[in-house]
N, C-alpha and C positions, 0 to 999 in steps of 0.2 A: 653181312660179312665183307662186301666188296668196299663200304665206304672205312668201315674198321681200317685195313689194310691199306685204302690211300691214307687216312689219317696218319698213322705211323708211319710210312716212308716220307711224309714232310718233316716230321719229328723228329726221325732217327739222324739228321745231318745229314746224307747221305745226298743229296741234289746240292750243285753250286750253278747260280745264275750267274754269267758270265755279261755283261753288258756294256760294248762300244760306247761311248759318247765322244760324239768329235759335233761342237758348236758350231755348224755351218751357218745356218740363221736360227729367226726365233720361234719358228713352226719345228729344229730339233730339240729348242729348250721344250716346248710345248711336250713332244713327242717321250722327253725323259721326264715332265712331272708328272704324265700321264703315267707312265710308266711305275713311277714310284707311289705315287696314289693309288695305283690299283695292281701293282705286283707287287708289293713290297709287302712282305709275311717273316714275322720277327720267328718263324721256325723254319724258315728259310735259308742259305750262305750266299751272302752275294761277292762278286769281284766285279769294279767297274774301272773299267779302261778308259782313261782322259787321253785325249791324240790332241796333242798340239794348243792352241790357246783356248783360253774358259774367261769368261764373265762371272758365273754366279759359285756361291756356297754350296758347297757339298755338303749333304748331312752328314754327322756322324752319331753311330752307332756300332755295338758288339759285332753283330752279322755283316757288316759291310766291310769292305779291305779295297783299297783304290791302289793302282798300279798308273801312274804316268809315262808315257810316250811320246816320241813324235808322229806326226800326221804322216806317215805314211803308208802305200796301200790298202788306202781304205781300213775296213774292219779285219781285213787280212792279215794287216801289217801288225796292227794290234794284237791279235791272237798270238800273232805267233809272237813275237814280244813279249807277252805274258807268260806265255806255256813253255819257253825256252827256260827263261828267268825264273819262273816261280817254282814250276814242277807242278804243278796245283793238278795234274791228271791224277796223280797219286792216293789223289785222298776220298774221291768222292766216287758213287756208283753210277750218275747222271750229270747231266753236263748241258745247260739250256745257254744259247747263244743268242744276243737280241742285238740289233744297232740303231742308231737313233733316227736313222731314216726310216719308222714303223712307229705307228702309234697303237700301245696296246699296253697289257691285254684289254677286252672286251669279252665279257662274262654278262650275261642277263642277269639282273636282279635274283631272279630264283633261283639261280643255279647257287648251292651253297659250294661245291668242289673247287681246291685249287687248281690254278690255273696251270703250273705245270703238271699235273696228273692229267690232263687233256691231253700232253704230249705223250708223257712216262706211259700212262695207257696200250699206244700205239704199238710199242716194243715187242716184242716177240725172239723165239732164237732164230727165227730167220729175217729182223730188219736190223739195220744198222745206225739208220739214222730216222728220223722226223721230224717234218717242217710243217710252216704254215701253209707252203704249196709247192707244188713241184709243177717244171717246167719241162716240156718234149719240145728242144729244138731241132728244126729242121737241117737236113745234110748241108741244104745250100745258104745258108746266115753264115753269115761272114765271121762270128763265133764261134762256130761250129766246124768252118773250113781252118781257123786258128788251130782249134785244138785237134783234128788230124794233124795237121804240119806237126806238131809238135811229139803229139801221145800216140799216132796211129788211128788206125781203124781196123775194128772189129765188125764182128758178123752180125755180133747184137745192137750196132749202135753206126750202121754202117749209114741207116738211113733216117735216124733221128739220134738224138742226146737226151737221156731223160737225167733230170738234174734237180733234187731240191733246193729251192731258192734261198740264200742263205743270210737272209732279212732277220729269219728267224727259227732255229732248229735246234733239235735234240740229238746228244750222240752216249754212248753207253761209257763207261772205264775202259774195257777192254778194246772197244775200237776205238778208243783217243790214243791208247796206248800203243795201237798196232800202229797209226797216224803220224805220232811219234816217231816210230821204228824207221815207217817209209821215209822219213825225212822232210815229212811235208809242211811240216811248222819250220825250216830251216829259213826260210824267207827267199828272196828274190831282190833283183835289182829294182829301179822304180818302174811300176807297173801303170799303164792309164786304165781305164772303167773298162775297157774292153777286157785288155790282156788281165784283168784282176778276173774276171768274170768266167776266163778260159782255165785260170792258170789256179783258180780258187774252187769258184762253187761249180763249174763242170767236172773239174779233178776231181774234186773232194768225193762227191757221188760214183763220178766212176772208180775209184777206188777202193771205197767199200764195196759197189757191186764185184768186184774184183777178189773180194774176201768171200763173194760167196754168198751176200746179205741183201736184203730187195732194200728199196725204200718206200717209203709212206711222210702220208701227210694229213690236216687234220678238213681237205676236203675229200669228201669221201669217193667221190668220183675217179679220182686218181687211185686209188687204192683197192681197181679191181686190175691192177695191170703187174706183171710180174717183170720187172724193169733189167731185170737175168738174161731175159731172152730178148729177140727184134721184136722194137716196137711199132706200134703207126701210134699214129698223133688223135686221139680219142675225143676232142674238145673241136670241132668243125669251126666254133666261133673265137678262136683264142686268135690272138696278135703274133705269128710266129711261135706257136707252140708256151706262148705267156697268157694265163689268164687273168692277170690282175689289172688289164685295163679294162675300162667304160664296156658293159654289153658283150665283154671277152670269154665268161664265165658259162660256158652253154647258152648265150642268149642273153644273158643277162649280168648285172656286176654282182661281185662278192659284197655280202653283209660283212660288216666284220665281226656279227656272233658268229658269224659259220668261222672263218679265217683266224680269229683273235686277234690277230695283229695284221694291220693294213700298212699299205705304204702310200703316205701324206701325197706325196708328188702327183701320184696317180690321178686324186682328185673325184674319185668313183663317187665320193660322197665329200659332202663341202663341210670344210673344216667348222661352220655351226652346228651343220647335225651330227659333227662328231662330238664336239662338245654338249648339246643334248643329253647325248647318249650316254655321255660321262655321267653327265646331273641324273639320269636313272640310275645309275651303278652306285652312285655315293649312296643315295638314300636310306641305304640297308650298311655301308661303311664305311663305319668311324676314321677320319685321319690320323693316324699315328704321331702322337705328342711330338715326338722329335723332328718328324718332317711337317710338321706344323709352323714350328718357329723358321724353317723357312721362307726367305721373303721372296723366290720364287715361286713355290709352293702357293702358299700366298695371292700372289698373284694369277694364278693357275685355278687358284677353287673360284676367284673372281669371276673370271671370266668362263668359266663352267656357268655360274649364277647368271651373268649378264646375258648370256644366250639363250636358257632357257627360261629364264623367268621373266625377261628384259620385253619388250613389243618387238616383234619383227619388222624388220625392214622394207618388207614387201606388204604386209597388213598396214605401215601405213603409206605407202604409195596406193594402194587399193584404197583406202577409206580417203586421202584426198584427190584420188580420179573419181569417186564417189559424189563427193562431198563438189565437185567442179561440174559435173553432171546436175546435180538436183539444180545449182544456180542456174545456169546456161538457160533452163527450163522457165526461169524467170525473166530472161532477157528480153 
């Protein structure tokens, strides 16, 4: 019964993927074919936000709708850009947010379910939102002392900020709509990576907890904490209350099966065996004819092939420190 019921909520229309693209370099091109190779579900809505200048072809198709902008604050600026202009809250009951600094999703071969019902899953009447991961930052980050000055402090949040990272998340109708209400897509003057950070993805969460709603993520470790009330920072090994860098994660880095969507920068895992990992995903899915004839595209399933089919780099530095070995023996 339970897979019945996500089949129809893809079907019924009823999710629109939301997805940033702002062409920084060619690890965000990378990051948005991955993106379309293996998110792209023709029973799907997508809306994709161009910020600022582009290089390549955009595919077209029925379910996609492109909105252009300019580049600023970040994925912030875009949203609210969009959601001002379009109204697009109106129409749909979910609402997936992605930016091109994340390569994903990342689904194991076996898993047949889509990839947004990993998120949609998470929902409940008491969440509001859900990411790929949520952040507890500490009172004294210099983030954290921003958005007091600004928002205050409370009893729940007096000695950490719990915040889903907003790389990549899910929000319902009703609280985009309330979101709406507060004003909070109204935008802002220009914002840097910090003040986007305060004034975005730390609001945004506390604002829904604000409504009343916890939040979740799709690591499950965060998601024995009730984010309503004072928290302490559960994760001993995280980088200031962030688990997504190197050994940050309990001890160790995030897979990106657990995570779905990873952030490139990071580097927890090198952008071959992410490509790997792609070339296991494909082997069970087809590319979709239309994003085929892209010559991006294109060059994206390439190089998916050249990494893992190709000889390693280090298999042959080992076989000629090998092969310099057996001579030496002859000298």
């Amino acid at each position: 019964m339970a897979n019945v019921q996500k089949k129809n909520r893809v079907q019924s229309g009823k999710v629109l993927v939301v997805y940033h693209y702002y062409e920084k370099d060619q690890s965000y091109i990378d990051n948005f074919s991955h993106f379309l190779r293996f998110g792209y579900c023709v029973e799907l809505n997508y809306l994709i936000i161009i910020a600022g200048e582009y290089t390549i072809d955009f595919p077209l198709a029925d379910n996609i709708k492109y909105f252009f902008t300019e580049n600023k604050n970040f994925d912030y600026g875009g949203y609210c850009a969009a959601i001002c202009e379009l109204k697009a809250w109106q129409e749909y009951d979910f609402y997936l947010f992605i930016n091109s600094s994340v390569r994903g999703p990342f689904i194991p071969a076996y898993d047949n379910q889509n990839w947004t019902d990993l998120f949609i899953d998470l929902f409940s009447n008491e969440v509001g939102i859900v990411g790929s991961a949520i952040s507890i930052t500490p009172s004294h980050h210099s983030i954290a002392k921003m958005y007091y000055g600004k928002y205050g402090i409370r009893e729940r949040n007096d000695q950490f900020l719990g915040h889903v990272q907003t790389t990549c998340y899910a929000l319902t109708r009703p609280v985009l709509e309330q979101l709406v209400k507060l004003g909070f897509y109204e935008g802002a003057e220009n914002l840097n990576k910090d003040e986007t950070i305060c004034h975005y993805e730390i609001r945004l969460s506390q604002l829904i907890v604000d409504m009343g709603l916890n939040l979740r993520c799709i690591l499950p470790e965060y998601n024995q904490v009730d984010y309503r009330k004072e928290l302490l920072d559960i994760n001993p090994s995280s980088r200031e209350g962030d688990s997504g860098f190197e050994r940050s994660y309990f001890g160790r880095s995030v897979h990106p099966y657990e995570s779905i969507f990873i952030k490139t920068s990071r580097a927890t895992l090198s952008e071959e065996d992410l490509m790997r990992l792609a070339h296991s995903m494909s082997i069970n899915l087809k590319l979709n004819d239309a994003l085929e004839r892209q010559h991006f595209m294109r060059s994206f399933v390439q190089k998916i092939q050249a990494s893992s089919l190709g000889p390693r780099e280090d298999s042959r530095l080992q076989k000629k420190s090998l092969l310099k070995s057996m001579l030496n023996r002859f000298k």
